[in-house]
Backbone as a chain_set.jsonl record, in Angstrom:
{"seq": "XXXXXXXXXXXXXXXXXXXXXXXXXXXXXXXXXXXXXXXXXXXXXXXXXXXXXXXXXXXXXXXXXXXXXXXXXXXX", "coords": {"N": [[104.171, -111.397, 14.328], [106.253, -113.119, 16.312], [105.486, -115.555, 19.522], [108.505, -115.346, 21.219], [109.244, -112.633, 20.948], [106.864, -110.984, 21.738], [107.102, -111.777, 24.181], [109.16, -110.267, 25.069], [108.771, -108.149, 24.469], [106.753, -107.449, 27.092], [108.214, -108.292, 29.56], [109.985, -106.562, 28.952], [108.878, -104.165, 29.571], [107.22, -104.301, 31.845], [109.475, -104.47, 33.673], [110.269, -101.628, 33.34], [108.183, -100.331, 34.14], [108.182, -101.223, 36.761], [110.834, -100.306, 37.659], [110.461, -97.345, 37.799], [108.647, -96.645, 39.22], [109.81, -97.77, 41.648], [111.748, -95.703, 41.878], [110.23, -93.224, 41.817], [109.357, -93.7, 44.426], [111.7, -93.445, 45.867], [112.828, -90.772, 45.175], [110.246, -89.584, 46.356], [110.994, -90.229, 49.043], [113.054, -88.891, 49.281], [111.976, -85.956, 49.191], [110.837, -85.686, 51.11], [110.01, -84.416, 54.388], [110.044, -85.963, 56.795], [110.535, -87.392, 59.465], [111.165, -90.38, 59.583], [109.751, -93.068, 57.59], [107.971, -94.899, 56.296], [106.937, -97.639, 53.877], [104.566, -99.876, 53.041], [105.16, -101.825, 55.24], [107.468, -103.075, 53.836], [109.912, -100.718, 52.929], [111.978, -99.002, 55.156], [113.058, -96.047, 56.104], [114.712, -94.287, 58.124], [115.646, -91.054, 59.315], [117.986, -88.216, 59.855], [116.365, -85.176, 59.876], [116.742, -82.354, 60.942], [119.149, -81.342, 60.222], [118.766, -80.928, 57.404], [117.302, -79.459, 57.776], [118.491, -76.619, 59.546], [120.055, -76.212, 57.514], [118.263, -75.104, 55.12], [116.84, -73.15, 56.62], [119.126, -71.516, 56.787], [119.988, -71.339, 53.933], [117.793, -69.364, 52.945], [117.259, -67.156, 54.742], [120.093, -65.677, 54.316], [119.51, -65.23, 51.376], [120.301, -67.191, 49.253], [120.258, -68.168, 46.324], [118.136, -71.514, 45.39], [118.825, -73.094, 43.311], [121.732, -72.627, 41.493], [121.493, -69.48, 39.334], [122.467, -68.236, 37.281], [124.9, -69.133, 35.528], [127.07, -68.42, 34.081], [129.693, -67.486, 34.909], [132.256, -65.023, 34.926], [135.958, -65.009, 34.948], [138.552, -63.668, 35.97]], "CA": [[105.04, -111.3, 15.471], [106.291, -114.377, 17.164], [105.378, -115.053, 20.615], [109.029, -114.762, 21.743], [109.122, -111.291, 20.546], [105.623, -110.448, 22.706], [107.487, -112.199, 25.765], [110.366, -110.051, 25.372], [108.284, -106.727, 25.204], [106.145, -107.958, 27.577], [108.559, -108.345, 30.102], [110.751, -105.077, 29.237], [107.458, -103.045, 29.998], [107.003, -104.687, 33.37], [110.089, -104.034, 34.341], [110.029, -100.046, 33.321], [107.278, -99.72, 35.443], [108.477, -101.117, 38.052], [111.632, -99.303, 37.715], [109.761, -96.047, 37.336], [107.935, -97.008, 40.664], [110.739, -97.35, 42.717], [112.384, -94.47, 41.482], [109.121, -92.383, 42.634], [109.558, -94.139, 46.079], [112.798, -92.65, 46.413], [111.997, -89.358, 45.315], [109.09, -89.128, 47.481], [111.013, -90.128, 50.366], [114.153, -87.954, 49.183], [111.479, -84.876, 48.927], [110.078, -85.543, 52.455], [110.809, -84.064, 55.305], [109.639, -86.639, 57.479], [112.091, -88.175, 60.25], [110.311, -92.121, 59.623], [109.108, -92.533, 56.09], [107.795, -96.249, 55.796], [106.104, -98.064, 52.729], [103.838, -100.944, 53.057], [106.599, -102.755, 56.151], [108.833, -103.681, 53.296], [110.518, -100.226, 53.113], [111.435, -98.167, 56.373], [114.059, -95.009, 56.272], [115.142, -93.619, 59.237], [116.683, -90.077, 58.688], [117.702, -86.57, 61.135], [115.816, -83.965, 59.32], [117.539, -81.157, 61.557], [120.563, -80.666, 59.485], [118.445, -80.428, 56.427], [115.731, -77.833, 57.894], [119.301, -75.75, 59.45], [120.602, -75.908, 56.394], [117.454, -74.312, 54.551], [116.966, -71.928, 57.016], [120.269, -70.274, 56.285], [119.714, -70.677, 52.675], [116.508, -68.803, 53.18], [117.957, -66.062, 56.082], [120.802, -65.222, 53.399], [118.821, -65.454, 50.343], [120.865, -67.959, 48.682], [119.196, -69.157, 45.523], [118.351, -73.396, 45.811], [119.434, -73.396, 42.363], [121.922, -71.179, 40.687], [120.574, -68.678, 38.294], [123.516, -67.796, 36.421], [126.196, -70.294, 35.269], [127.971, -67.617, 33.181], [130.549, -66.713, 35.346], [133.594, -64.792, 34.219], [136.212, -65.461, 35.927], [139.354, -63.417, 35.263]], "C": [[105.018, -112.652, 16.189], [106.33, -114.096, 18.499], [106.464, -114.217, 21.608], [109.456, -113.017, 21.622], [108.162, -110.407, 21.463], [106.148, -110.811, 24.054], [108.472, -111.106, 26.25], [109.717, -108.222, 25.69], [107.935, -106.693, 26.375], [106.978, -107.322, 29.002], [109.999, -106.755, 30.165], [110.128, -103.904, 30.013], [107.124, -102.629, 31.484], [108.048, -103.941, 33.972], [110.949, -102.524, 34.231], [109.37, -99.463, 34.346], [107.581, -100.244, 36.399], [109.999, -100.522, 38.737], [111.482, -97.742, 38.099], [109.206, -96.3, 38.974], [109.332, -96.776, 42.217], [111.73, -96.074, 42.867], [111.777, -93.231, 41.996], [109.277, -92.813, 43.585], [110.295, -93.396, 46.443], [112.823, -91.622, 46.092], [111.192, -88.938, 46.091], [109.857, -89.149, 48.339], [112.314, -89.179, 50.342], [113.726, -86.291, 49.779], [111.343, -84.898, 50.307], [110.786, -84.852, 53.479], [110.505, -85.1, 56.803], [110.888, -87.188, 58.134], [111.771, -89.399, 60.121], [109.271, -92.049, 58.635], [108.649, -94.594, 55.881], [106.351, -96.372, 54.704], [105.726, -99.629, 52.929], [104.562, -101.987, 54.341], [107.451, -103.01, 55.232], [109.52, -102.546, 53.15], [110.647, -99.275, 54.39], [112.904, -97.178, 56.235], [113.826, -93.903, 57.236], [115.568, -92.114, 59.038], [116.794, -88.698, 59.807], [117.45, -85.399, 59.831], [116.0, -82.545, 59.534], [118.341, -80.95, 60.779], [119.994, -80.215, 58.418], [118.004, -78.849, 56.773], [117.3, -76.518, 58.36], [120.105, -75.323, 58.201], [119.646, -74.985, 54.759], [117.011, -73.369, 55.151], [117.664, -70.684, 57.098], [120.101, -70.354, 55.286], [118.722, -69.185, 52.005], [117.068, -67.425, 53.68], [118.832, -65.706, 54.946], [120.768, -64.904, 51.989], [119.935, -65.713, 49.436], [119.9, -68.609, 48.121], [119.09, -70.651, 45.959], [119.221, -74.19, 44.402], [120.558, -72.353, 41.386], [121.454, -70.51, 39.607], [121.478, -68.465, 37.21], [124.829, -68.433, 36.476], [127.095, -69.933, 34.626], [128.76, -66.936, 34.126], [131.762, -66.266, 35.057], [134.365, -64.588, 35.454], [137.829, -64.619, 35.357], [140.679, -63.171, 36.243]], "O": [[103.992, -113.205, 16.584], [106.825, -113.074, 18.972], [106.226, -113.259, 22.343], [110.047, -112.458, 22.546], [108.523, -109.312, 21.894], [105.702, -110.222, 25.038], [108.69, -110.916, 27.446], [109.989, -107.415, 26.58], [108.624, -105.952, 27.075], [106.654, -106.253, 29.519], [110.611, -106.236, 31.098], [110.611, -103.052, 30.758], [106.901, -101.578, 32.085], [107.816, -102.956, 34.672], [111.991, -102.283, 34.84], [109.66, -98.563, 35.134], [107.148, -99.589, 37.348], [110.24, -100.346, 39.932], [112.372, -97.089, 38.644], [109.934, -95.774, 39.816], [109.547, -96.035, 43.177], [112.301, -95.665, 43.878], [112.435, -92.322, 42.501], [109.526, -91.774, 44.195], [109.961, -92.566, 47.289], [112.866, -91.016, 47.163], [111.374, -87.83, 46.596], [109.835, -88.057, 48.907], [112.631, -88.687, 51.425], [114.456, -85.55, 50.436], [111.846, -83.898, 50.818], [112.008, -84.705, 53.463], [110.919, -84.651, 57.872], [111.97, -87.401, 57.588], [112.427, -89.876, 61.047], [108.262, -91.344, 58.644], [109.36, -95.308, 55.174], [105.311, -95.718, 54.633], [106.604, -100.491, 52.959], [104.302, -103.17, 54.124], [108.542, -103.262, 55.743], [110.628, -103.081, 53.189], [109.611, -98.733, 54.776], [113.932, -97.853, 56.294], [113.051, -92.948, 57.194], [116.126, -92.214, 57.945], [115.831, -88.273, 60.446], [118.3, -84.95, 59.062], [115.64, -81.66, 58.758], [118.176, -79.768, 60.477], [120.4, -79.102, 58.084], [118.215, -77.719, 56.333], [117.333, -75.524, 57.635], [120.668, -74.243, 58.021], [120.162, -74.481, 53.762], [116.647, -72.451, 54.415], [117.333, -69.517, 57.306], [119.89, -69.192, 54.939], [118.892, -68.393, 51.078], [117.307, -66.592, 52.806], [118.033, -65.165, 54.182], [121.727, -64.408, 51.399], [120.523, -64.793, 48.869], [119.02, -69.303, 48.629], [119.869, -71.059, 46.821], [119.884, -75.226, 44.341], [120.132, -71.442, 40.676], [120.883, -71.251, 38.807], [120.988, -68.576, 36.087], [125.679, -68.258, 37.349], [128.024, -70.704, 34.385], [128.552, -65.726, 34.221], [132.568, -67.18, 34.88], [133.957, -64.213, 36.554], [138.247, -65.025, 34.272], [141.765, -62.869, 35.749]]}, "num_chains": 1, "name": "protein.A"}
């Protein structure tokens, strides 16, 4: 294997994981319910968490699945 070949993995690898990384950032802070979600000072997201939480409380109160269960709908 020539080196450029080891440079080229090398550097695909890196930047998986750090793909993969930020991707979990934003998931985590997607999942949160937090109103002020900061990471190390370099990321800071602001967000109103009220509309979510009213909006799962009627899901909840009406027992509206989060995901549908049944995608087979006939429709006639």
């Amino acid at each position: 294997m020539d080196s450029n070949t080891f440079n080229a993995t090398f550097w695909i690898t890196i930047s998986g994981i750090i793909s993969a990384l930020i991707i979990a950032l934003i998931t985590a802070v997607n999942k949160s319910k937090c109103s002020e979600v900061s990471c190390c000072g370099m990321f800071k997201c602001v967000r109103d968490t009220d509309a979510e939480v009213e909006i799962e409380e009627h899901r909840i109160d009406h027992n509206i699945p989060e995901t549908p269960t049944n995608l087979n709908v006939n429709v006639k």
